[in-house]
C-alpha positions, 0 to 999 in steps of 0.5 A: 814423398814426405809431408810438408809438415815432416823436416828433412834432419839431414837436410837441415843439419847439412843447411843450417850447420854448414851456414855458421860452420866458419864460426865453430871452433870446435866443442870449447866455441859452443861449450858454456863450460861449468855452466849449470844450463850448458848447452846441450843442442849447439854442443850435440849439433856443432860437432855432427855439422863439422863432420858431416860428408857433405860439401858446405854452402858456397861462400858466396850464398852465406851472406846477404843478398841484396833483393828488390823483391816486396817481403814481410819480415815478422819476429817476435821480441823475445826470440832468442834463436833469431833475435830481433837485431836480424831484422835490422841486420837484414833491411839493408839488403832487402830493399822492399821489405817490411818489417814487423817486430811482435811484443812478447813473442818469440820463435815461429811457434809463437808468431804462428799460434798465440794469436792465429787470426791476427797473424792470419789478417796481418798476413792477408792484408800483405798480400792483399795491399802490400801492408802489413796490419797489425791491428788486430794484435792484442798486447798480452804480457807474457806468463811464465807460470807453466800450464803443468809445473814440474813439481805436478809432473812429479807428484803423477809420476810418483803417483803413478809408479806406485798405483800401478804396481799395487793394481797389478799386484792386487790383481794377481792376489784376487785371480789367485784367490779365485782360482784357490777358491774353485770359482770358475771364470764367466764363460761367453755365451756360444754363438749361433 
């Protein structure tokens, strides 16, 4: 048995590619061409879903399904997997459902995360009365200055991949030295 927190890749590949399959129209559809960003997932993933050995998801389970049962829909503003106009593509079929749209955040990871104790309260209160709160949100803009930039990242590795040949090496050179020397090595005391 897995853990919950451990996807399933195949089971996915088989859901998510087999869902939006009639849309692929080969590595060209995917492609951005001679784009400097390209698009290495969908262009990695599309042609594995195409030739994936398993029977697709019906037609009739690829569309949206009316529902009348109460739900909370949350996406952030900037998620670019699942934009925003999901939302609005999917409150037509979902008669009960409310929807909650967060500034400046993105994917599930974000929504999650960036501010634990508001989701957890906006959550709460759902299922406690059946409204979302969303009070407890605080707006902060988002910050594209990276934690660690590339360029730091660079200068430790290059840092790295010149100190840790030269410890090695002085190392050897001052254990040859001592064993030319005729030191002895440091016996441990016997036990006992």
């Amino acid at each position: 048995m897995l853990p919950a927190d451990q996807p399933v890749y195949g089971d996915s590949l088989n859901k998510g590619g087999t869902a939006d399959l009639e849309a692929y129209g080969g590595i060209d559809s995917v492609g951005l061409g001679e784009s400097i960003m390209g698009a290495p997932l969908s262009e990695w993933i599309w042609p594995m879903a195409a030739a994936w050995p398993i029977e697709p998801i019906p037609a009739a389970l690829r569309r949206f399904q009316e529902s009348d049962v109460e739900m909370l829909l949350v996406n952030g503003a900037l998620d670019f997997s699942t934009p925003p106009t999901a939302l609005d593509e999917a409150k037509p079929y979902y008669h009960q459902a409310q929807t909650v749209l967060l500034p400046e955040f993105s994917h599930v990871g974000d929504v999650y995360t960036i501010q634990p104790a508001a989701f957890e309260r906006m959550i709460t209160r759902y299922y406690d009365s059946g409204v979302a709160d969303t009070s407890a949100y605080v707006y902060e803009p988002l910050s594209f200055t990276p934690r660690l930039s590339l360029t730091v990242v660079a200068k430790l590795l290059v840092t790295a991949l010149i100190v840790l040949p030269a410890l090695l090496f002085l190392g050897v050179v001052w254990a040859v030295r001592r064993l030319r020397r005729g030191v002895r090595w440091p016996r441990p005391a016997p036990v006992g």
